[in-house]
VOPAGU-2260 file (C-alpha; in pm, 1 decimal, decimal comma):
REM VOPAGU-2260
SITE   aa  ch    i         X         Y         Z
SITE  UNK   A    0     764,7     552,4     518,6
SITE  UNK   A    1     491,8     846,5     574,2
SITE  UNK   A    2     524,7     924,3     911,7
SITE  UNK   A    3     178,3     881,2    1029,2
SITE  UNK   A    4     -69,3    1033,2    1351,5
SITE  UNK   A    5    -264,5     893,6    1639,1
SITE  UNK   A    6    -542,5    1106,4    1433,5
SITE  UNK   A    7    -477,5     920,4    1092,2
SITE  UNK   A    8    -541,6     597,9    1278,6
SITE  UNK   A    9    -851,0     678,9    1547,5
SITE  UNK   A   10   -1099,9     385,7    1554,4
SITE  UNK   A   11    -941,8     245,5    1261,7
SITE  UNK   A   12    -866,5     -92,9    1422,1
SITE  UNK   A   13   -1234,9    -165,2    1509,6
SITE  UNK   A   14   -1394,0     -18,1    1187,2
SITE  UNK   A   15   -1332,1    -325,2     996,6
SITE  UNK   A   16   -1731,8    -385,5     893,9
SITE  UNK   A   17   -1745,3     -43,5     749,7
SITE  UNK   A   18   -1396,1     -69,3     592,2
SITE  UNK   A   19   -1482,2    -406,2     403,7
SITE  UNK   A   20   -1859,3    -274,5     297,6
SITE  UNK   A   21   -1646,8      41,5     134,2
SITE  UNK   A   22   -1408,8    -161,5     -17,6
SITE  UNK   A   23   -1613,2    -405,4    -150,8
SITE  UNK   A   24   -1848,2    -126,5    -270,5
SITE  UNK   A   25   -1564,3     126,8    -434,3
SITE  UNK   A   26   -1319,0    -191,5    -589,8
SITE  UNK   A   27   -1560,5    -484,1    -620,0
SITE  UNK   A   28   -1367,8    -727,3    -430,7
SITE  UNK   A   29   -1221,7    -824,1     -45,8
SITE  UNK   A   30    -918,4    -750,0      95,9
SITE  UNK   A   31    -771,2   -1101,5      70,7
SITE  UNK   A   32    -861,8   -1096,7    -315,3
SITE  UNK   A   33    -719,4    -757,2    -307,8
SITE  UNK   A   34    -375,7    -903,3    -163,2
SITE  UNK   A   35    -404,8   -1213,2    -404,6
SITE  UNK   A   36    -436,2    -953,0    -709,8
SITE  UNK   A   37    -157,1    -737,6    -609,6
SITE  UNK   A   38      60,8   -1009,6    -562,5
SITE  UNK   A   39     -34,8   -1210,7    -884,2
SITE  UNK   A   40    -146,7   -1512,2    -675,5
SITE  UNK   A   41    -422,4   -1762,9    -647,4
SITE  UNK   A   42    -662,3   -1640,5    -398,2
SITE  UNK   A   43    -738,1   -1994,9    -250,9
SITE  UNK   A   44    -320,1   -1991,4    -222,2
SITE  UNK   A   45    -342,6   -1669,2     -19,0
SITE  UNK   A   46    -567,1   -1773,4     184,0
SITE  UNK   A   47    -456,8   -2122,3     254,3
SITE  UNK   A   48     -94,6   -1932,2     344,7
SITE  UNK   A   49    -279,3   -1703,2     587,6
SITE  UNK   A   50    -479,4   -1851,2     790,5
SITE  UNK   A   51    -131,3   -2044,4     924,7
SITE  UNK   A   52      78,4   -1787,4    1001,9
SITE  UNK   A   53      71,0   -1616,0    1314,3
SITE  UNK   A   54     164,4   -1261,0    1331,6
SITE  UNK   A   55     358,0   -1086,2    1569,7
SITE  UNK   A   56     323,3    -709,4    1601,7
SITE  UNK   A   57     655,5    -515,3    1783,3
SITE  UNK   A   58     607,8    -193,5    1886,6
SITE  UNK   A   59     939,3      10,2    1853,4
SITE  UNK   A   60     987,9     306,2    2080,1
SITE  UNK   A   61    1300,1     451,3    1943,8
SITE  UNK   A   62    1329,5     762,8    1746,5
SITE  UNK   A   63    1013,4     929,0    1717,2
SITE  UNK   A   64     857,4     664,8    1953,1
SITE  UNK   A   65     575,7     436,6    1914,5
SITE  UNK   A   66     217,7     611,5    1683,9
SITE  UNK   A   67     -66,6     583,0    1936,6
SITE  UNK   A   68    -313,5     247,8    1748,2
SITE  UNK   A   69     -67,0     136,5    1536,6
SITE  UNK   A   70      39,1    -220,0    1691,9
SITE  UNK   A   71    -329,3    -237,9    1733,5
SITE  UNK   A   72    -464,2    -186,1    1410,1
SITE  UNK   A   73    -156,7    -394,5    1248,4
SITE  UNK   A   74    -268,8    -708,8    1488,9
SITE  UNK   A   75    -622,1    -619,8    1371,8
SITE  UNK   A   76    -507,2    -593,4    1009,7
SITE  UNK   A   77    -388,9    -978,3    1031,8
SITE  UNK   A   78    -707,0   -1079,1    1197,4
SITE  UNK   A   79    -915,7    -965,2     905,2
SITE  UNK   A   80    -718,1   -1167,2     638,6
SITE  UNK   A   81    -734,6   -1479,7     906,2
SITE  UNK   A   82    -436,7   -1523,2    1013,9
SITE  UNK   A   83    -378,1   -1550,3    1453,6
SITE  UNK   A   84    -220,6   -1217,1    1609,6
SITE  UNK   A   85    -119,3   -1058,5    1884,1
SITE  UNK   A   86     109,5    -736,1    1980,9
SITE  UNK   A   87     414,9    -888,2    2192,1
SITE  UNK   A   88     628,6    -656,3    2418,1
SITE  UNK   A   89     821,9    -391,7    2278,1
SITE  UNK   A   90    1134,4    -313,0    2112,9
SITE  UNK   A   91    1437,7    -608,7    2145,7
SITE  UNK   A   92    1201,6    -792,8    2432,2
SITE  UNK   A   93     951,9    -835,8    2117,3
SITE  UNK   A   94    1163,2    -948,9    1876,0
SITE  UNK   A   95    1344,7   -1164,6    2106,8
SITE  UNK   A   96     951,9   -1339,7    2155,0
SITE  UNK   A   97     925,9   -1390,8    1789,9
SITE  UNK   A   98    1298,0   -1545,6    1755,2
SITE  UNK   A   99    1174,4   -1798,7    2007,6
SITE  UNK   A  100     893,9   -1872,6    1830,9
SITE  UNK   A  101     600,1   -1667,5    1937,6
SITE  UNK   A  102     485,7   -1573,9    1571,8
SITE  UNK   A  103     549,3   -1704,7    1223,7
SITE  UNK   A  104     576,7   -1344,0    1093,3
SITE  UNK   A  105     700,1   -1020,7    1238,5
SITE  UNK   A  106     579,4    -699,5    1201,8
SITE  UNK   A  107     759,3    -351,4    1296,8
SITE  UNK   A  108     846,4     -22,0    1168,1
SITE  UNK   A  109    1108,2     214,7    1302,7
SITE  UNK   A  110    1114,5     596,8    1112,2
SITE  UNK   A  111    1275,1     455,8     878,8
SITE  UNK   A  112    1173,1     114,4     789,6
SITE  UNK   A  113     849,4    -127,5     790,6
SITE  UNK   A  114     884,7    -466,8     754,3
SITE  UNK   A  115     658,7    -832,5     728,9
SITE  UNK   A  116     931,2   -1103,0     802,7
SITE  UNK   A  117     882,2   -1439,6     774,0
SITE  UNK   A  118    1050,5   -1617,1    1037,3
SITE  UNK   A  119    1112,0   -1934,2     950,0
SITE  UNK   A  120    1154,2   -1907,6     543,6
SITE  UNK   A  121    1305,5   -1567,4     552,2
SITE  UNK   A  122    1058,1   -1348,0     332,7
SITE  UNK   A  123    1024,5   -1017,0     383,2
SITE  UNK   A  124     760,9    -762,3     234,0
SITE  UNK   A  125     855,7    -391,4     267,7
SITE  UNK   A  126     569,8    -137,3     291,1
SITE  UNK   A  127     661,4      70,1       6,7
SITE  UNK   A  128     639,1    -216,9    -253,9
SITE  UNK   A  129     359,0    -379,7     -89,5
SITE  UNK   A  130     167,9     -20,7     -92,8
SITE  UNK   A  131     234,5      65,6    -408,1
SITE  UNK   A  132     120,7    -315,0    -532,7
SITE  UNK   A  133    -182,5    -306,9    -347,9
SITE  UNK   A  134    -299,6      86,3    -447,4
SITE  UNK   A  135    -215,0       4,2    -823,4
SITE  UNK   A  136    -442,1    -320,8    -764,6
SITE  UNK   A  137    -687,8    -130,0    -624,0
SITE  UNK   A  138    -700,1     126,4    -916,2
SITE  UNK   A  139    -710,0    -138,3   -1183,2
SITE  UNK   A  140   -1015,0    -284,7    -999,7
SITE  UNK   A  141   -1236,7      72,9   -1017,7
SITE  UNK   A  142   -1073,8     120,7   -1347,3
SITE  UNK   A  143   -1202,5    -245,8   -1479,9
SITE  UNK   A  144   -1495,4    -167,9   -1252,9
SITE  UNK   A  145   -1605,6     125,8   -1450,0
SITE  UNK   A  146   -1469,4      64,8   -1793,9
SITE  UNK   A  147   -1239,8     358,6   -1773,2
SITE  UNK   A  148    -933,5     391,4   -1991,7
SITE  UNK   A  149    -614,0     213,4   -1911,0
SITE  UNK   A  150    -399,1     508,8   -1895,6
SITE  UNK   A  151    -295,4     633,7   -1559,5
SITE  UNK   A  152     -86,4     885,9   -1386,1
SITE  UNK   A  153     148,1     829,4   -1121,4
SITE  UNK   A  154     246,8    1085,9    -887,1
SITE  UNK   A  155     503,4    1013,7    -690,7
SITE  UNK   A  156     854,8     896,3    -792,6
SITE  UNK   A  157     911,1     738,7    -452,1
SITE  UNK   A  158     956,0     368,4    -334,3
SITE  UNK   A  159     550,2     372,5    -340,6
SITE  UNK   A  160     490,6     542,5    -698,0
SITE  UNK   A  161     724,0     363,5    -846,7
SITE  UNK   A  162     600,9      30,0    -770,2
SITE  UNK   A  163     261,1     110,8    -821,9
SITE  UNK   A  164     348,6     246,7   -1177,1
SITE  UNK   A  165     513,2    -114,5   -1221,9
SITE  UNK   A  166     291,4    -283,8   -1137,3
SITE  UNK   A  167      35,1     -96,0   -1385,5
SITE  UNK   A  168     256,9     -75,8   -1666,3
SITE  UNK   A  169     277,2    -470,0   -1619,5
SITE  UNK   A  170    -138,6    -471,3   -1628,5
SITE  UNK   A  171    -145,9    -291,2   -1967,4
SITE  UNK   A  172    -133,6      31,3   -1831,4
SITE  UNK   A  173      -4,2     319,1   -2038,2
SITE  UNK   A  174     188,7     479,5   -1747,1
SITE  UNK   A  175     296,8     855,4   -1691,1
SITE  UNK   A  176     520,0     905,9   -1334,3
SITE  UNK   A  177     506,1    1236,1   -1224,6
SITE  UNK   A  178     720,0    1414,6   -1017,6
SITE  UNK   A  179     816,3    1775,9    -843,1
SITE  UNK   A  180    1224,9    1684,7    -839,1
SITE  UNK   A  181    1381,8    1748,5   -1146,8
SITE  UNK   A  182    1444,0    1472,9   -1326,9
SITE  UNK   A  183    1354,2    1184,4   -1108,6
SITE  UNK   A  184    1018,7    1073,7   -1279,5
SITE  UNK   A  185    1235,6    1062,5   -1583,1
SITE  UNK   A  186    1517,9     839,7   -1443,6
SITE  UNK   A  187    1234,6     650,1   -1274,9
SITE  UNK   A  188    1019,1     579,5   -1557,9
SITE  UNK   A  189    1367,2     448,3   -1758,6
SITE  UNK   A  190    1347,6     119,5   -1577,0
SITE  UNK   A  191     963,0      53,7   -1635,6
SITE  UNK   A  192     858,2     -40,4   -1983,7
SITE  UNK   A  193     538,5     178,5   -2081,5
SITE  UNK   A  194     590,9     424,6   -1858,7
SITE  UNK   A  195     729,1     795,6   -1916,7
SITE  UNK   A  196     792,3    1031,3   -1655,5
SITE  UNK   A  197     758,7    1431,5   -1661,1
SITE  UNK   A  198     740,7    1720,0   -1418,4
SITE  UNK   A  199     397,3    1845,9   -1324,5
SITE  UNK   A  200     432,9    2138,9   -1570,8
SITE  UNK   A  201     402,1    1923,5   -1846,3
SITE  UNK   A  202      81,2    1807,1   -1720,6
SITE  UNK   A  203     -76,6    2098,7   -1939,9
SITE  UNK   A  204      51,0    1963,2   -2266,8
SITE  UNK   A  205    -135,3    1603,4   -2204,7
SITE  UNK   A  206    -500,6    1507,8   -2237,9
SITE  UNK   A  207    -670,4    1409,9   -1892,4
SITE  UNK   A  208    -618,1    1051,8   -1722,6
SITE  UNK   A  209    -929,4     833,8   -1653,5
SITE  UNK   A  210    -708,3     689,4   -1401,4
SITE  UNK   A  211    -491,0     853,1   -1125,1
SITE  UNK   A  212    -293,8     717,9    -813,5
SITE  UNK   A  213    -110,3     948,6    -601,5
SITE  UNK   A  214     147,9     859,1    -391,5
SITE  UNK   A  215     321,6    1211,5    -360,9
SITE  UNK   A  216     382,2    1302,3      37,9
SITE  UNK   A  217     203,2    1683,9    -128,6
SITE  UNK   A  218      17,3    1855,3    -237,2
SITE  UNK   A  219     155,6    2088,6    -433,6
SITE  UNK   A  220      38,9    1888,7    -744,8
SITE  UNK   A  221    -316,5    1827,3    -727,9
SITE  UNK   A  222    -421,7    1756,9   -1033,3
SITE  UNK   A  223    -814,4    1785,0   -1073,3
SITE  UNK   A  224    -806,0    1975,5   -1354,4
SITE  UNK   A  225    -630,9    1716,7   -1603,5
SITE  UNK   A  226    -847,2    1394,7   -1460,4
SITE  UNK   A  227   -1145,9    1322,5   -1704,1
SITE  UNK   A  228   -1472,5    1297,7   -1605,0
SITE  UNK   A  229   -1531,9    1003,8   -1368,0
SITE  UNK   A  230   -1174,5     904,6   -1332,1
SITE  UNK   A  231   -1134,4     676,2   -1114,8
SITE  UNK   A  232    -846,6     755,8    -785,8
SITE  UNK   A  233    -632,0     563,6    -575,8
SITE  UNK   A  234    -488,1     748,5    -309,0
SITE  UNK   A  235    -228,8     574,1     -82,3
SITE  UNK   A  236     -80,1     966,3      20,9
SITE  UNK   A  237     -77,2    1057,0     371,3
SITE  UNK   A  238    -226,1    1319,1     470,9
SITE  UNK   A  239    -484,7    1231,2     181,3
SITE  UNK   A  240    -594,6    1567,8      33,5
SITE  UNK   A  241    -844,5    1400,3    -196,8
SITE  UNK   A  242   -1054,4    1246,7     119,8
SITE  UNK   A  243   -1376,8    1467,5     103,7
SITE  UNK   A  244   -1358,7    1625,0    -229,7
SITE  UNK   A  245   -1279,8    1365,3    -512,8
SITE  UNK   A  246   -1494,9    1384,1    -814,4
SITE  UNK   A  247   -1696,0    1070,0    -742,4
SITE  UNK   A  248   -1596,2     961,6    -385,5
SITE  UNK   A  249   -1770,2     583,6    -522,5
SITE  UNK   A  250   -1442,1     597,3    -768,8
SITE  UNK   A  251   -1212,7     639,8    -495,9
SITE  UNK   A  252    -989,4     460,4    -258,0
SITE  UNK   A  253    -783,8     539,1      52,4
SITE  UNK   A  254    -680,0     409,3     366,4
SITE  UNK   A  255    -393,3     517,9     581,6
SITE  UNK   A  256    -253,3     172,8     716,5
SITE  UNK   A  257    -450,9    -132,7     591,9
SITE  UNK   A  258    -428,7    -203,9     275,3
SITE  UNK   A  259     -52,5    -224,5     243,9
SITE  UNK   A  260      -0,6    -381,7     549,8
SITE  UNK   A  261    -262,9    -684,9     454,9
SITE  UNK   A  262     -29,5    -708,7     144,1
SITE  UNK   A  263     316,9    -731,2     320,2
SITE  UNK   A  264      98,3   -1006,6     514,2
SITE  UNK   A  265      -4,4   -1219,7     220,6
SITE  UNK   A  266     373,8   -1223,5      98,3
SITE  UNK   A  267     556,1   -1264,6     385,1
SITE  UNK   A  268     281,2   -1533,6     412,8
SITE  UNK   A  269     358,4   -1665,8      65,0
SITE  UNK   A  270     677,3   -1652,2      54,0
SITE  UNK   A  271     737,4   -1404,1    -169,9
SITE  UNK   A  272     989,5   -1129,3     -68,9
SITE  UNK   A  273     929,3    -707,7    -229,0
SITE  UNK   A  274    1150,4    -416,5    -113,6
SITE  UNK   A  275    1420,4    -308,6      56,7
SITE  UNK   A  276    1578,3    -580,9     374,5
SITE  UNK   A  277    1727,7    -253,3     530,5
SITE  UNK   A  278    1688,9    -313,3     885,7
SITE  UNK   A  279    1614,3    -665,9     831,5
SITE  UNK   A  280    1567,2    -849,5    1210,8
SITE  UNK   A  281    1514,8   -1236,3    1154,7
């Protein structure tokens, strides 16, 4: 997981008016229809499977120690898709609260590892998937939204690009993965049907992409020059370096937190389990 700032996160957790107005405006939908997309669901389902849960946030001090409005804006998160939520105490105190029944889902991240666990029916949603799912979602909305081509590129070969380029190659996306480690887009791309992967060098030999999500931690590869004119972006990076100057800011999407925390919500809350279990605490 990114390892995010008190900066990246400032008055995030009380913006939500502004954040759904955006959304709604840049994808054309909510964020619970978002989720529901993402995850392939009914939205009446998603909702229904939301609104009761209740969500426990832990903050967990150890390593790098807690981000300043995280908890909060994860509790906050959970409020906006209807679901009941609070931030319990910290660390083993917290999750000792949710084994005894304070919450119906559990959320926490370490440096290592962020997690939606379902109590009771043992689901789990790890952010990475659920990020990459919900960013890919995203994209195909502006893409649909602005009848733009269905081919996209991916960069990124990490847990986030990689599900995101699933997830598009599985929406009739013609996918490209692209990478700065030799041969890892390539090894990547192997296991998704219509998807290749390259380095960014061979960028130059392709025609531009009406479509573009980048999930590289970089930005050594920024790619203006080979996106075509009004391509749409989704942009689950942190930092973002596309905030302020993408082409047409109406045909782009980012958010630092939300987005694939809602959709580690809605699966948890559904049952339906994405990721890795490392560090697993129910």
């Amino acid at each position: 997981m990114t390892r995010l700032c008190g900066k990246d996160l400032a008055g995030q957790a009380d913006g939500w008016e502004a954040y759904a107005a955006r959304l709604r405006r840049n994808v054309g939908c909510g964020l619970d229809e978002l989720c529901a997309r993402a995850l392939d669901l009914p939205l009446d389902a998603v909702r229904r499977s939301l609104a009761a849960v209740r969500v426990g946030v832990v903050p967990v001090s150890s390593g790098e120690g807690c981000i300043p409005g995280f908890a909060e804006l994860l509790a906050a998160t959970a409020r906006a898709l209807g679901s009941a939520a609070e931030v319990l105490s910290p660390d083993e105190e917290g999750f000792a609260q949710a084994r005894a029944g304070a919450c119906d889902i559990l959320l926490w991240a370490d440096d290592d590892t962020y997690l939606a666990e379902h109590v009771r029916n043992g689901a789990y949603a790890e952010n990475g998937w659920a990020t990459g799912r919900g960013f890919a979602a995203a994209l195909c909305g502006m893409a649909e939204r602005y009848a733009c081509e269905r081919r996209a590129l991916v960069l990124g070969a990490g847990p986030v690009g990689m599900s995101a380029a699933a997830w598009l190659a599985g929406h009739g996306f013609a996918v490209t993965l692209c990478d700065t480690v030799q041969g890892r887009a390539q090894a990547c791309a192997a296991q998704i049907p219509q998807c290749r992967g390259i380095m960014p060098a061979e960028l130059d030999g392709l025609s531009p992409f009406a479509c573009l999500l980048d999930a590289a931690p970089t930005d050594v590869c920024f790619p203006v020059r080979h996106l075509a004119p009004g391509a749409c972006i989704s942009a689950p990076c942190v930092p973002c370096p596309w905030e302020g100057c993408a082409p047409q800011p109406e045909r782009f999407w980012h958010d630092p937190l939300q987005l694939g925390t809602a959709v580690m919500l809605a699966a948890a809350a559904c049952g339906v389990s994405g990721g890795s279990a490392q560090g697993k605490r129910t």
